[in-house]
C-alpha positions as MATLAB code, in Angstrom:
seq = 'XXXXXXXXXXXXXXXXXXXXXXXXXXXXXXXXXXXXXXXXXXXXXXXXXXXXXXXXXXXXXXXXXXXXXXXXXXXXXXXXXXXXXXXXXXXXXXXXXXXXXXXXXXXXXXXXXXXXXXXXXXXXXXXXXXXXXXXXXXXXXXXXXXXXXXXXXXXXXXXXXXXXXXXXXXXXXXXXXXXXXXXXXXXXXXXXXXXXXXXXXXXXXXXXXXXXXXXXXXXXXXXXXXXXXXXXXXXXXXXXXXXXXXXXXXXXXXXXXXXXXXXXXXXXXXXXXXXXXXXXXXXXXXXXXXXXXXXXXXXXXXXXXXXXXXXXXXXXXXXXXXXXX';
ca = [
      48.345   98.818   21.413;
      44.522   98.533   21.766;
      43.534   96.031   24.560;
      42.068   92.855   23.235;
      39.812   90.472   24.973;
      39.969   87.276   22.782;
      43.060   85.862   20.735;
      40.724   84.721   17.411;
      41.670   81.762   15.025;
      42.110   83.924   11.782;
      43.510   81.266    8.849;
      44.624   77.917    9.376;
      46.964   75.533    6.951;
      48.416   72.384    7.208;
      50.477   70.072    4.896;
      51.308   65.970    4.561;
      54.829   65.078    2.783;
      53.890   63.070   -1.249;
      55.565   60.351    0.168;
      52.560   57.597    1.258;
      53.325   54.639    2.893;
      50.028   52.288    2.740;
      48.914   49.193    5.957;
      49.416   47.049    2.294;
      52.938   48.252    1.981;
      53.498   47.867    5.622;
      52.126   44.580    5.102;
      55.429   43.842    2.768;
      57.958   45.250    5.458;
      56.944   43.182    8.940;
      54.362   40.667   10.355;
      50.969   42.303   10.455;
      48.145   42.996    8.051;
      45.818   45.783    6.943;
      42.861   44.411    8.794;
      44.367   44.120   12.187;
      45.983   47.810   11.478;
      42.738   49.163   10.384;
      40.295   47.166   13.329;
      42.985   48.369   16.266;
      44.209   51.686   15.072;
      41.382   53.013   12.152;
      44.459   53.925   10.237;
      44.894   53.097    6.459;
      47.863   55.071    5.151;
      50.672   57.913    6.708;
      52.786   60.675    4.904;
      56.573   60.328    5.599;
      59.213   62.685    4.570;
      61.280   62.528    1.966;
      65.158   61.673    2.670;
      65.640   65.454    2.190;
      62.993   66.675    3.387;
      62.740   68.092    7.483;
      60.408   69.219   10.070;
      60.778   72.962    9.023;
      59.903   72.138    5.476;
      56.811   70.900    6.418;
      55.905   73.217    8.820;
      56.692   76.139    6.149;
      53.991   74.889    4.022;
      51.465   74.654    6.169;
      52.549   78.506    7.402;
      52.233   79.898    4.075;
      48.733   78.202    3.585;
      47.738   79.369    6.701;
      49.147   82.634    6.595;
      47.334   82.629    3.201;
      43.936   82.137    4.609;
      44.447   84.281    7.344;
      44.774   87.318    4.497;
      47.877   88.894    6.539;
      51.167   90.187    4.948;
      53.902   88.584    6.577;
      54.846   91.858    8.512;
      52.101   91.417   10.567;
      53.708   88.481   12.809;
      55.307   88.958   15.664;
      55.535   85.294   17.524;
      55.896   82.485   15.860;
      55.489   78.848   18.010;
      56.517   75.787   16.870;
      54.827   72.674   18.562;
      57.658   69.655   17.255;
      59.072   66.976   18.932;
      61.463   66.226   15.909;
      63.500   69.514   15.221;
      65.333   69.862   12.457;
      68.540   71.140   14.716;
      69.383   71.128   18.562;
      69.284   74.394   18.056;
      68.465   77.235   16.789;
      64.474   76.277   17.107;
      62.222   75.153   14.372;
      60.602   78.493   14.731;
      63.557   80.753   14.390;
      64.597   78.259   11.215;
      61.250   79.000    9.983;
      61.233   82.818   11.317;
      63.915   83.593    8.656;
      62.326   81.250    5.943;
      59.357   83.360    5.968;
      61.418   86.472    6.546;
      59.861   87.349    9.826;
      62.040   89.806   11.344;
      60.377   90.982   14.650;
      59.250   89.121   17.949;
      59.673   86.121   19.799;
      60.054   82.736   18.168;
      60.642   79.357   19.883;
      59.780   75.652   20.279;
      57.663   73.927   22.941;
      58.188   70.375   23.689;
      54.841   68.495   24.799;
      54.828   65.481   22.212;
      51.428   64.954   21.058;
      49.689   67.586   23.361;
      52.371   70.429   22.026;
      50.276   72.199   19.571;
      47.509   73.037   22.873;
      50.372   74.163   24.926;
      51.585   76.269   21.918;
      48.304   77.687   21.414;
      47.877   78.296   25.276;
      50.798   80.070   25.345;
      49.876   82.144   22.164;
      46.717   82.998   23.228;
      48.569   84.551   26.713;
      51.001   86.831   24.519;
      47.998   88.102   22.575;
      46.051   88.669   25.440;
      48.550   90.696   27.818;
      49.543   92.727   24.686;
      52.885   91.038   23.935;
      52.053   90.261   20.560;
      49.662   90.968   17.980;
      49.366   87.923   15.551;
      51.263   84.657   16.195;
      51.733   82.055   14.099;
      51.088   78.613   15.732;
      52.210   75.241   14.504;
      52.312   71.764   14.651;
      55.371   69.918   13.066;
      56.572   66.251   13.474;
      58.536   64.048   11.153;
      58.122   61.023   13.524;
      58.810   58.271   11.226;
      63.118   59.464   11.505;
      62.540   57.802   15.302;
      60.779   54.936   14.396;
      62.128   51.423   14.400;
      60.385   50.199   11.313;
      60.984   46.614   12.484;
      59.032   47.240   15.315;
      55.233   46.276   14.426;
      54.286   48.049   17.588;
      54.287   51.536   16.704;
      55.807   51.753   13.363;
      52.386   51.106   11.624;
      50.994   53.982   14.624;
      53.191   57.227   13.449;
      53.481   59.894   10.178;
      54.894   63.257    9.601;
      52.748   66.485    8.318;
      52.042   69.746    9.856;
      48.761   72.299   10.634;
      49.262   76.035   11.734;
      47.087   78.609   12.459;
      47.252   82.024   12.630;
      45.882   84.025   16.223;
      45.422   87.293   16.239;
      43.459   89.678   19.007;
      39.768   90.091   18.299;
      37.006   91.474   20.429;
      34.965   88.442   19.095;
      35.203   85.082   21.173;
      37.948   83.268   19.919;
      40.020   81.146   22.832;
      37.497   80.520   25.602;
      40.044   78.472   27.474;
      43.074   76.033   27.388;
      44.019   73.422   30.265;
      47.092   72.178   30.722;
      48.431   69.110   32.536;
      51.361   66.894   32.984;
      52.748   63.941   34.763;
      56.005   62.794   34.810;
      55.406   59.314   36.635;
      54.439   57.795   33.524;
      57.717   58.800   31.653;
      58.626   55.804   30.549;
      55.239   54.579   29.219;
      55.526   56.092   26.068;
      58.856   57.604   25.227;
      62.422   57.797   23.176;
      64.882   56.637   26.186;
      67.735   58.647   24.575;
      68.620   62.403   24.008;
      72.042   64.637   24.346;
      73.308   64.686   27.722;
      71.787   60.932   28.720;
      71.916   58.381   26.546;
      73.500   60.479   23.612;
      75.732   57.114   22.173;
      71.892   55.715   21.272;
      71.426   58.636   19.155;
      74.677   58.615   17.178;
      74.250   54.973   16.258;
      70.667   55.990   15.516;
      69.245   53.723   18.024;
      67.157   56.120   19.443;
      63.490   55.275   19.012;
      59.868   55.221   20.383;
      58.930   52.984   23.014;
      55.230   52.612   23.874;
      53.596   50.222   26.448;
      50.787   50.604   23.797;
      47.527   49.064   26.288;
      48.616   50.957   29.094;
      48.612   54.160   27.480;
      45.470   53.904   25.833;
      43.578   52.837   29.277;
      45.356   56.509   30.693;
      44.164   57.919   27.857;
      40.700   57.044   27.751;
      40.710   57.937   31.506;
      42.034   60.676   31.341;
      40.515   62.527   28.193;
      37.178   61.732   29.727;
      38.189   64.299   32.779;
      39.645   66.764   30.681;
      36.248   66.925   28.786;
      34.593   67.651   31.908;
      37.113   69.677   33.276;
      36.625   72.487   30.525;
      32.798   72.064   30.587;
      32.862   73.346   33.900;
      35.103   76.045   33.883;
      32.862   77.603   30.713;
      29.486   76.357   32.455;
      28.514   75.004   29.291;
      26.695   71.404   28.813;
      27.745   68.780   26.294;
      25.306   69.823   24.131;
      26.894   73.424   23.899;
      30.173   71.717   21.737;
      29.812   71.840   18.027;
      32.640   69.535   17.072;
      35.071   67.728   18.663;
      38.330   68.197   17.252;
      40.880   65.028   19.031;
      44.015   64.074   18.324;
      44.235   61.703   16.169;
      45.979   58.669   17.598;
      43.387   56.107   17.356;
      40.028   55.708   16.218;
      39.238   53.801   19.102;
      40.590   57.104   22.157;
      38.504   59.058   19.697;
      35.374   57.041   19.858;
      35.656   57.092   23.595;
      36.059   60.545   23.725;
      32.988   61.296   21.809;
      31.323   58.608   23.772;
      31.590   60.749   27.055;
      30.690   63.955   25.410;
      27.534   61.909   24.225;
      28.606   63.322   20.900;
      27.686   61.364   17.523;
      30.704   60.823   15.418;
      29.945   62.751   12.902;
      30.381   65.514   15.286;
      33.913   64.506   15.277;
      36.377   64.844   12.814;
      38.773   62.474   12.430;
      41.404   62.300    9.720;
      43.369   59.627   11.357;
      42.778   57.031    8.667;
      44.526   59.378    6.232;
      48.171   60.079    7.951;
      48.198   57.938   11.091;
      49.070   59.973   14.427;
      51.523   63.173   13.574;
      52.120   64.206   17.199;
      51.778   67.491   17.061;
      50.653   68.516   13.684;
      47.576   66.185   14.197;
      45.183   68.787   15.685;
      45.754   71.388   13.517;
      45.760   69.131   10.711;
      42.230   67.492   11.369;
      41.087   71.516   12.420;
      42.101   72.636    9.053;
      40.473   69.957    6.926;
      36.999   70.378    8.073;
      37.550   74.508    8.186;
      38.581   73.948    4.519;
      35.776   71.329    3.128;
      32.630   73.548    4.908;
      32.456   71.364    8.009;
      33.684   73.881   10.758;
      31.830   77.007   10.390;
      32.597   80.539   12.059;
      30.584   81.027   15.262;
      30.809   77.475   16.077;
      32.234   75.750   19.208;
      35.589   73.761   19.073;
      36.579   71.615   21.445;
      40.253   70.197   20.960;
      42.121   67.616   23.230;
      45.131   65.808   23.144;
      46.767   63.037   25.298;
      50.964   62.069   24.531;
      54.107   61.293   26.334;
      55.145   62.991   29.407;
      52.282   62.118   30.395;
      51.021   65.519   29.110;
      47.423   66.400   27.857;
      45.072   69.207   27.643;
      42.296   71.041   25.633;
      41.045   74.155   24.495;
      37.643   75.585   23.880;
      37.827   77.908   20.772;
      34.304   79.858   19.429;
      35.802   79.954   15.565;
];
């Protein structure tokens, strides 16, 4: 195998279950209204699965659009990384579940737990096998179907969260592609925004399905803002480049108001930024990708151009990448 210097974005997908759930229908199911949704959050609708429908369905679609894009036979992949923080089974994986639906038959396949921030770890670690020749193309991608661990009579964060999905696929290039990734974690803040339940503690919450999301929702945004505004400079540094080197700013999409922040300390005007939060709410995960492959698919996001992508979730974990598409 030829040495490679970059691991390259080469196609990118994503997909948001039929099923739309509106701030006005949210309106009907507990005490709040589309105006205070819309003012706090910028959100305006989410996509939530169908009764049948699971994390690796979702994430299947946006792999085959991806894949699609990317102009590869399926042959070609050899990793496949599933960001989710819903999985359809403890195990096997997502990935291998959606290793076989694609009929994927060599390589490495696994999950990688970092809520929100999960699809930047997956692509860190992606962009590692590609880079010390362990694989050639990997499939990345972002799944969640958060709304099966949502108390919908909590007004909190039930009107916050929807499922959907983004992938991309990475192959080696000697063209920039990955610049960098940055990776962090802190596990004081645990219990600041998190499910308190899982298989060997707390296991009776999850057979009575009692197990939820719990979010001290003001303190979490104050870490996030803080924090998001270090990553950004963080990355600058380590790639000498100056705000004004970043073509678009690609957040998660949790809330309009992080977002605006963010841009705010990258002195970057908003439409800069593309946000696609107001369409499906935050979708863990899948939200990066998702927003990435919108604006690669309406013109916005041009090849050449400079990506920044961040995330902030539970854990605490965040991080970012640089990416020259």
């Amino acid at each position: 195998m030829c040495s490679v210097k970059y691991s390259r974005i080469k196609g990118t997908g994503s997909y948001l279950p039929e099923k739309v759930l509106s701030n006005t229908d949210l309106e009907k199911m507990i005490d709040t209204t589309d105006q205070w949704i819309r003012d706090r959050t910028g959100i305006e609708r989410r996509h939530i699965v169908g009764e049948d429908e699971t994390t690796c369905d979702l994430a299947e679609m946006a792999s085959r659009r991806a894949i699609e894009a990317a102009g590869i036979n399926i042959e070609d992949i050899d990793l496949v990384i599933i960001a989710t923080t819903t999985p359809d089974r403890i195990f096997p994986s997502t990935a291998c579940l959606l290793q076989e639906r694609l009929g994927i038959q060599k390589g490495a396949a696994f999950d990688v737990q970092a809520v929100c921030t999960g699809f930047v770890y997956a692509l860190d670690i992606a962009d590692k096998f590609i880079r010390t020749k362990s694989a050639r193309t990997a499939l990345v991608v972002g799944a969640d179907a958060l709304s099966r661990i949502l108390d919908w009579s909590d007004r909190t964060t039930c009107v916050l969260f929807g499922d959907g999905a983004g992938a991309v696929v990475l192959s080696g290039s000697d063209e920039s592609g990955v610049l960098s990734t940055h990776l962090h974690a802190d596990g004081r803040y645990k219990d600041l925004l998190t499910v308190p339940a899982g298989i060997s503690q707390g296991y009776e919450q999850v057979q009575s399905q009692n197990a939820f999301i719990h979010m001290d929702g003001r303190e979490v945004f104050k870490k996030a803002v803080n924090t998001l505004g270090q990553l950004v400079d963080e990355t600058l540094e380590a790639n000498q480049m100056e705000k004004g080197d970043i073509d678009w700013l690609i957040p998660h999409q949790a809330n309009i108001r992080i977002i605006t922040a963010t841009a705010k300390k990258l002195k970057m005007p908003m439409d800069r930024v593309v946000v696609t939060v107001q369409e499906h709410g935050n979708t863990s995960a899948a939200s990066i990708p998702l927003a990435l492959d919108v604006a690669v698919r309406d013109g916005r996001v041009k090849r050449g151009e400079t990506l920044l992508l961040e995330a902030f979730g539970g854990g605490f974990t965040w991080g970012s990448a640089l990416v020259k598409y």
